[in-house]
C-alpha positions as CSV (number, residue, x, y, z in Angstrom):
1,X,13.6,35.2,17.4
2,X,9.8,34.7,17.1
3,X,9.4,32.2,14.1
4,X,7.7,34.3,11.6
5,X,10.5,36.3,11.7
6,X,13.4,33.3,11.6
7,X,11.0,31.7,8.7
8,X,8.5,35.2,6.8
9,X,7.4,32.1,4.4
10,X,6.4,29.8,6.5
11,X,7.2,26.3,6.5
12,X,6.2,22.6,5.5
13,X,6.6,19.6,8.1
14,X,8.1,17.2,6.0
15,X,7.0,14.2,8.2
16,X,5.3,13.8,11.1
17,X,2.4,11.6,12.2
18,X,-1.4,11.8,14.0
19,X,-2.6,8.7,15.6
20,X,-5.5,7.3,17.8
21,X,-4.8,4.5,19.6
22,X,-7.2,5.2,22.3
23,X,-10.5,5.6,20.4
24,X,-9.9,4.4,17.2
25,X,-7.5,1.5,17.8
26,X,-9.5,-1.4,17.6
27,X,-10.9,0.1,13.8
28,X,-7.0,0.9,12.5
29,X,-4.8,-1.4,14.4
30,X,-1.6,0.3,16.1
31,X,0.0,-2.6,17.4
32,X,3.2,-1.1,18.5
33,X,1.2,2.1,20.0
34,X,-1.4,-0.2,21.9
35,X,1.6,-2.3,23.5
36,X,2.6,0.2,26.1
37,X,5.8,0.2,27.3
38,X,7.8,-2.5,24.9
39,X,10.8,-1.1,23.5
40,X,11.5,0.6,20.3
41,X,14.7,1.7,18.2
42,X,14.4,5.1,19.3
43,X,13.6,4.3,23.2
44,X,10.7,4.2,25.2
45,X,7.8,4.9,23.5
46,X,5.2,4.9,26.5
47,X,4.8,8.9,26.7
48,X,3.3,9.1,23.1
49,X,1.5,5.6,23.3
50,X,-2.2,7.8,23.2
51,X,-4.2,9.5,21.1
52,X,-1.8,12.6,19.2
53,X,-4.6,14.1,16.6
54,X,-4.3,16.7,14.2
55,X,-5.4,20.0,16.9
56,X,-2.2,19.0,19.3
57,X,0.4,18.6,16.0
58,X,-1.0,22.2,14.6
59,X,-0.5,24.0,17.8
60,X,2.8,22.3,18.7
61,X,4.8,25.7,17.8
62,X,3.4,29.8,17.9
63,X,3.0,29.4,14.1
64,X,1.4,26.4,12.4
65,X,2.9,24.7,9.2
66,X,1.3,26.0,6.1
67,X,1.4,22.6,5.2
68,X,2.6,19.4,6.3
69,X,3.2,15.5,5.4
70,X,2.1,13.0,7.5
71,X,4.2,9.4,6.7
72,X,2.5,6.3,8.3
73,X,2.8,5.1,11.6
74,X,2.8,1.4,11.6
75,X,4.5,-1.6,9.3
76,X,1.8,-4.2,10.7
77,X,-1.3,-2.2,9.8
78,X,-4.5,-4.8,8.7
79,X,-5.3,-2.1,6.0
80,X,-3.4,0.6,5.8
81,X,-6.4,2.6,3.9
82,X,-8.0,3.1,7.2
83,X,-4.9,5.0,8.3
84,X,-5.1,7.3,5.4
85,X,-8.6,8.1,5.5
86,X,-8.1,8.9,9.4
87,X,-4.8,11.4,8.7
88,X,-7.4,12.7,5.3
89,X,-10.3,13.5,7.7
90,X,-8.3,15.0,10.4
91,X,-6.7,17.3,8.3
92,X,-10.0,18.4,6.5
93,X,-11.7,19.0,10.0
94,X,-8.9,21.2,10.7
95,X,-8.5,22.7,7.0
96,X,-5.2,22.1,7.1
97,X,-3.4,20.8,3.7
98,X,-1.4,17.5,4.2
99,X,0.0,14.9,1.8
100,X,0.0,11.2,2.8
101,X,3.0,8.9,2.7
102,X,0.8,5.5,3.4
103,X,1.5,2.1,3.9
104,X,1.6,-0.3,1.4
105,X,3.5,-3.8,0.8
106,X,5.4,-3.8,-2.4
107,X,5.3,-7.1,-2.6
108,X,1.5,-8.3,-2.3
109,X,-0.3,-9.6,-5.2
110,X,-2.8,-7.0,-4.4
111,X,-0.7,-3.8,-5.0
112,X,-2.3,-2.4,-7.5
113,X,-6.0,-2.6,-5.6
114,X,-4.9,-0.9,-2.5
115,X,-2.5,2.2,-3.9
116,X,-6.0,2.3,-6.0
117,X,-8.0,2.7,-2.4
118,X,-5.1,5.1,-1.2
119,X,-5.7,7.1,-3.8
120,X,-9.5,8.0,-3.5
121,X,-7.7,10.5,-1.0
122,X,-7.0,13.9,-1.7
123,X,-3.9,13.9,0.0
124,X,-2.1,10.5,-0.7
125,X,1.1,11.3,-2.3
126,X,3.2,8.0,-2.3
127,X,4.6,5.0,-0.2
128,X,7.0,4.2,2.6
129,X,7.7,0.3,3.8
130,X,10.4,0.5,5.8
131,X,13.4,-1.1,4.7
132,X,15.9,-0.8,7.9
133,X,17.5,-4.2,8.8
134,X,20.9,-4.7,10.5
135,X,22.0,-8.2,10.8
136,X,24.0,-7.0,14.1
137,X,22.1,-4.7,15.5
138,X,18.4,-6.5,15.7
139,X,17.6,-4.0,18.5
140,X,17.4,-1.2,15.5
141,X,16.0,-3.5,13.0
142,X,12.3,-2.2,12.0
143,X,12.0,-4.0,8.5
144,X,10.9,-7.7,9.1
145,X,12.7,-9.2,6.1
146,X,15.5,-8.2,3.5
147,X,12.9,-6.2,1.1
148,X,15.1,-5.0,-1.3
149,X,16.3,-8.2,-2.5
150,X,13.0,-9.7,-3.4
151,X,12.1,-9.4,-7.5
152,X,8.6,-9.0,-6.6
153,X,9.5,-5.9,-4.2
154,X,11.4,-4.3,-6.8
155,X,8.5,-4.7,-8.9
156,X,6.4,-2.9,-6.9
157,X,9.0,-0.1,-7.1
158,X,8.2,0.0,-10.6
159,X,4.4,0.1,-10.0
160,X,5.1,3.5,-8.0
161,X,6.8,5.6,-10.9
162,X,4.2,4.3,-13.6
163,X,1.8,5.7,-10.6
164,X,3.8,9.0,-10.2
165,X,4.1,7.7,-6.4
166,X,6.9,8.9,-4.3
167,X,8.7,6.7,-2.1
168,X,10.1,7.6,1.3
169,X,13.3,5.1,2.2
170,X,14.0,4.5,5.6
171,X,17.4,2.6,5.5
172,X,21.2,2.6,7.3
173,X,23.9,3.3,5.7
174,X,25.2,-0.2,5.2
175,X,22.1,-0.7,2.8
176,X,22.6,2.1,0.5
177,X,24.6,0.3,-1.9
178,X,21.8,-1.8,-2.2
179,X,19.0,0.6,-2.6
180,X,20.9,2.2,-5.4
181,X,20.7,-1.5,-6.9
182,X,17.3,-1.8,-6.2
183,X,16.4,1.5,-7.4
184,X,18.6,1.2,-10.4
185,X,15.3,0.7,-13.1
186,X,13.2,3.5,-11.9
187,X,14.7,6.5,-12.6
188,X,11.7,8.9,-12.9
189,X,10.8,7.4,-9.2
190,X,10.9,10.8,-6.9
191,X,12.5,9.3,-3.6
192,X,13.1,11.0,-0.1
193,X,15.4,9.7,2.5
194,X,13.8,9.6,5.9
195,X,15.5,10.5,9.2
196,X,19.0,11.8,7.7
197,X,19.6,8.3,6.4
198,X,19.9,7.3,10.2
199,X,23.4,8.0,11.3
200,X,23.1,5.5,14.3
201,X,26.8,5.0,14.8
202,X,28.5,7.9,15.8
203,X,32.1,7.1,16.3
204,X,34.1,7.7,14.0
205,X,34.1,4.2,11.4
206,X,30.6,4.9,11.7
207,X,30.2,8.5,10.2
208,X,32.7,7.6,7.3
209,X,30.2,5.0,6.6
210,X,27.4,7.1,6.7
211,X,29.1,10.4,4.7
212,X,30.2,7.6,2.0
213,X,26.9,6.9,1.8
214,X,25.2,10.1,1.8
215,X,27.1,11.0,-0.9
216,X,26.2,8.2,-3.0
217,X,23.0,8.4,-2.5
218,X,23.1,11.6,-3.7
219,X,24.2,10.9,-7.0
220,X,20.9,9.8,-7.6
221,X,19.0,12.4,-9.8
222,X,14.8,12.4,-7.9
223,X,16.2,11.9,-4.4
224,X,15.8,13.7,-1.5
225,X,16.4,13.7,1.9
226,X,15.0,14.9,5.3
227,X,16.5,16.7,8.3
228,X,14.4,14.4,10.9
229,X,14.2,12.1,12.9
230,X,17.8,13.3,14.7
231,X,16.4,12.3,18.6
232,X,16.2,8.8,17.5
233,X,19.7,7.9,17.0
234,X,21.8,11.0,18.6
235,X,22.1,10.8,22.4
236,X,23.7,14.4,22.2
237,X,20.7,16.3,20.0
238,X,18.6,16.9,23.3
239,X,21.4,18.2,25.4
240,X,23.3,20.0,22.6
241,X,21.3,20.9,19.8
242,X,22.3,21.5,16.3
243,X,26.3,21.4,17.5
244,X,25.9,17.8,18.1
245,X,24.4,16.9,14.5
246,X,26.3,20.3,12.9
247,X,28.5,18.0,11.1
248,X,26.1,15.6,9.4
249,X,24.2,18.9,8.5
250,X,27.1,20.6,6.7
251,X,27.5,17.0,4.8
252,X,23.9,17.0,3.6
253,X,24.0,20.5,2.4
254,X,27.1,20.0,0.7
255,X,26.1,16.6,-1.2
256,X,22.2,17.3,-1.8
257,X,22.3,21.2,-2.0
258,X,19.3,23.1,-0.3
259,X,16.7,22.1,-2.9
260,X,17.1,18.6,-2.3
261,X,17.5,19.1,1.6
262,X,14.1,19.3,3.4
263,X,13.0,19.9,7.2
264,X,10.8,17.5,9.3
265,X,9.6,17.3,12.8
266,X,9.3,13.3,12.8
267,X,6.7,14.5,16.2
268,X,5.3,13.2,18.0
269,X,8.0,10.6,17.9
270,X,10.5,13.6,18.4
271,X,8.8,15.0,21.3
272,X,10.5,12.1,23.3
273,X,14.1,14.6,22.9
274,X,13.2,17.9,22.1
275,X,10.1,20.7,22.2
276,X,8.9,21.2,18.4
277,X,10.0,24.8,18.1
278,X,13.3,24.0,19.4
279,X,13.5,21.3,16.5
280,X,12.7,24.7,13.9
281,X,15.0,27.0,15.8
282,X,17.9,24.8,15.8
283,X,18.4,23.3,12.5
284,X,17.4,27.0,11.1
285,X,20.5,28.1,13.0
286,X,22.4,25.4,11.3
287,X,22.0,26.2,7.9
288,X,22.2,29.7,5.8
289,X,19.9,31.8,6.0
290,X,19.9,31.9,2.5
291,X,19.1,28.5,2.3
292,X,15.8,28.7,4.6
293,X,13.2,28.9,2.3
294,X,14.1,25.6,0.3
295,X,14.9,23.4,3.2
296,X,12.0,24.6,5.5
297,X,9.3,24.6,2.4
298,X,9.8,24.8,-1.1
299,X,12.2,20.9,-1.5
300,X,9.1,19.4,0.1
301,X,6.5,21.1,-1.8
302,X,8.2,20.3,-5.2
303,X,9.2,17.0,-3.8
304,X,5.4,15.9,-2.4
305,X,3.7,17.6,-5.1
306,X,2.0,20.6,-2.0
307,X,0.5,23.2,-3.7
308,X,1.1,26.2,-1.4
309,X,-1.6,28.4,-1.2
């Protein structure tokens, strides 16, 4: 089915990323990107170590996003501004709307200053700082230190909802319990759950976990969640497609409902496992038809604050 006809309203990317390691590494940083070949959580990264920008994202599928978020790209950033004023002037060379998830550290004394220098961008939206630690698996482990139980963290949490900031949480499922504790006193804070909340461990003590914690997690009244990220933990998603990850699909649209259930490409990340379209098709053919319009562009749009046009 040709994708205007599978999606007539188009759709929002909910996540995905533009880089330039080649030819504008030295001015932005891109550690991991510039270290070719050295593992990462979700594989080898060395096919995507090079310059992705924002002409090879928009024609990735026959019809381009009507809009898109781009979440950034790298923890270890020396000023994460200079990522968002890259993404800002890609997407206004190719008139393309985006909202910009940047980089900041909760905990620095200087908060305040850069969310400020985010900011003079039309596009920045809110925060991720990824938070993913397991003490057993260090192979999977992205965050460099236990974030969520720092005061000073948690403050910065705070700082975001007086801001009207989002916050994109990139977790396991082990740590939910204490997310929900850290994100006990902001309330108003509109968070989104990257990446499925990263269903890792698929045996069977391992998707308990996971459902247990979906389900809390949704409880939580301004939280959101993404149908992403699925080639960086599920061996099966390339081969398979939406039957391997049916059953985490049906949970999330049962505990979040479609409104709180968005759609992202995580490329070009994902284009390690699986052609962009296909990454549409298939998780369209997972859900209701019914239910196509909120997951594929109207949960981000209220979510990110994208005004579609």
């Amino acid at each position: 089915m040709a994708l205007n006809d599978l999606l007539p309203s188009g759709y929002i990317d909910a996540h995905h990323h533009v880089w330039a390691p080649d030819t504008r590494g030295d001015e932005i940083g891109y550690g991991w990107l510039r270290d070719i070949g050295a593992p990462k959580p979700f594989g080898d990264p060395t096919p995507i170590q090079r310059d992705y920008l924002m002409e090879e994202f928009l024609a990735e599928a026959e019809v381009a996003p009507r809009a898109s978020v781009h979440v950034q790209t790298d923890g270890a950033l020396p000023d994460p501004v200079a990522e968002t004023a890259f993404v800002q002037a890609e997407a206004d060379r190719c008139d393309h709307t985006v909202r910009i998830v940047g980089l900041a550290d909760l905990s620095a004394g200087d908060l305040a200053e850069t969310l400020a220098r985010h900011g003079a961008y039309n596009g920045f939206c809110g925060v991720r700082q990824i938070v993913g630690r397991l003490a057993h698996r260090p192979d999977l482990t992205f965050a460099p230190r236990d974030f969520m139980a720092e005061n000073q963290w948690r403050e910065g949490l705070k700082r975001l909802e007086g801001d009207g900031l989002t916050f994109d949480l990139q977790m396991y499922p082990e740590q939910a319990e204490q997310a929900l504790e850290a994100l006990s006193a902001t309330p108003a804070l509109r968070v989104i759950i990257d990446h499925a909340l990263c269903p890792y461990d698929q045996r069977a003590e391992g998707y308990e976990l996971w459902n247990k914690a979906v389900g809390m997690l949704a409880a939580r009244p301004n939280t959101w969640i993404k149908l992403s990220g699925w080639g960086m933990y599920d061996s099966g998603w390339d081969r398979f497609g939406v039957e391997a990850i049916q059953p985490y699909v049906d949970d999330i649209m049962l505990s979040f409902g479609a409104d709180r259930v968005m759609w992202g490409s995580n490329y070009p990340v994902e284009k390690l496992a699986k052609r962009y379209q296909a990454c549409i098709e298939e998780i369209a053919g997972g859900i209701l038809s019914e239910q196509h319009d909120a997951v594929f562009l109207l949960s981000a749009a209220t979510a990110y604050g994208v005004k579609l046009t």
